[in-house]
Phi, psi and omega in degrees: 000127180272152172263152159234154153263135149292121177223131172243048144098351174248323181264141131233137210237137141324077195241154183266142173327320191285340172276325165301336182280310164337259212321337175274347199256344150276344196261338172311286165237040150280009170284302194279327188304317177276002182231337192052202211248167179084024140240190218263148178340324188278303193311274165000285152358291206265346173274303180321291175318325174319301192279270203323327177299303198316319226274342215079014202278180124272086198260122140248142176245137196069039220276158151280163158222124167316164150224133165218195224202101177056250173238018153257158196247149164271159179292346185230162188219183175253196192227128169252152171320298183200148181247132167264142181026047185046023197220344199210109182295155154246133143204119188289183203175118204225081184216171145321329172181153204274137214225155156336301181292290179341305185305316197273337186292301189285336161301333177265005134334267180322324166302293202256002168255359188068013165277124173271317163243170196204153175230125172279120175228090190275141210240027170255004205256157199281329160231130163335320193284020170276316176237052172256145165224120191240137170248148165230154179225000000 
């Protein structure tokens, strides 16, 4: 299990992946509490990353990932939602209901960056803790 730190410029508290997810899936939702559901994927985005930073997060967005095939690198790559302390995928999702393909969209993240967990967080759903799906791989 990796530890992260966390710092909000007075403190630094440890947190372990399964704790680092609480906080982003809290952070999650004082997003939806204060927007509710049914806009578009990028707004949800730019307010998470907000909140995770305020949080002490370490956030990337829109990280690319290569691909590649043996010994070849492909010309296209994939795009993730959101990489938190490097420890933890985000992908978001503004749909009627978290789908199969999500799931496989997001395992093969996790699969091809060596990031072991990942969280689906669909914001279209009337209360969040509805629409979390967490993978470990």
């Amino acid at each position: 299990m990796h530890g992260i730190t966390r710092s909000n410029g007075a403190t630094e508290i440890t947190l372990f992946e399964s704790k680092l997810t609480d906080v982003i899936i809290g952070c999650g939702v004082t997003v939806h509490s204060a927007l509710g559901p049914g806009l578009l994927e990028s707004v949800y985005e730019t307010c998470l990353e907000y909140e995770l930073k305020q949080s002490g997060l370490r956030v990337e967005r829109q990280k690319q990932l290569p691909i590649s095939y043996k010994d070849i690198k492909l010309d296209d790559s994939l795009r993730i939602d959101m990489v938190v302390n490097n420890l933890v995928i985000i992908e978001l999702k503004c749909v009627d209901k978290l789908l199969p393909v999500h799931e496989a969209q997001l395992f093969t993240y996790l699969k091809l960056s060596g990031i072991r967990t990942g969280l689906l967080l669909n914001f279209y759903t009337k209360l969040l803790k509805d629409g979390i799906k967490r993978i470990v791989c």
